[in-house]
N, C-alpha and C positions, 0 to 999 in steps of 0.2 A: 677732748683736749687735755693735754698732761697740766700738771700744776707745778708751776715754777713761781722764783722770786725775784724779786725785784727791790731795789732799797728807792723808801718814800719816805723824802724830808728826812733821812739818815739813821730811817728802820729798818729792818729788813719785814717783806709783805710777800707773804703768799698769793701767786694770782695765777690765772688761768691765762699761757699763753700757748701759739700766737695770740695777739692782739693788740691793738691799734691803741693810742692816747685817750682816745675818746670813749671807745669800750673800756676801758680802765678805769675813768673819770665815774664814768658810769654804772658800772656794777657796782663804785666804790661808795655811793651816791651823794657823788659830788658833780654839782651844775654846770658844765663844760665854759658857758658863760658867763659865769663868776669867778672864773679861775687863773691866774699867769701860771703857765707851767715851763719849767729847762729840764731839760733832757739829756742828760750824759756831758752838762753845764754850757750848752746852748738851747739859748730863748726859743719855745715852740710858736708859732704863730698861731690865733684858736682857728684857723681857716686850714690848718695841717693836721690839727687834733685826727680828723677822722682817717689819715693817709700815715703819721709814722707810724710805725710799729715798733712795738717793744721786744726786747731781749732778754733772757734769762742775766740776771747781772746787772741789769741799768739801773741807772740814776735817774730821779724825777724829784723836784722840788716842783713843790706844790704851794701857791700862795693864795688865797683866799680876795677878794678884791671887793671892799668896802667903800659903798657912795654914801658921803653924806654932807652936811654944811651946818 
């Protein structure tokens, strides 16, 4: 797979695509289920993670998502 980039949280990120949300999430080792992710500035559902795919160019903000009381 060729290595292309992507901007995360408004870096630019070297990644290996094709590939999907979830593969991303994942190589990057972050927990798909702790994560709110937008995508090119619409909301991913985590039930879509493993179906979008990514583009040479896209946008991902990436939010972390903390339980506590």
């Amino acid at each position: 797979m060729p290595t292309n980039w992507i901007i995360v949280n408004g870096k630019k990120t070297e990644t290996r695509l094709p590939s999907t949300i979830h593969e991303f999430l994942e190589a990057s080792g972050i927990n798909p289920s702790h994560v709110v992710v937008e995508h090119n500035r619409e909301a991913v559902a985590p039930s879509e993670f493993k179906e979008k795919p990514l583009q040479p160019e896209d946008h991902l903000e990436i939010i972390t998502v903390v339980a506590g009381g």
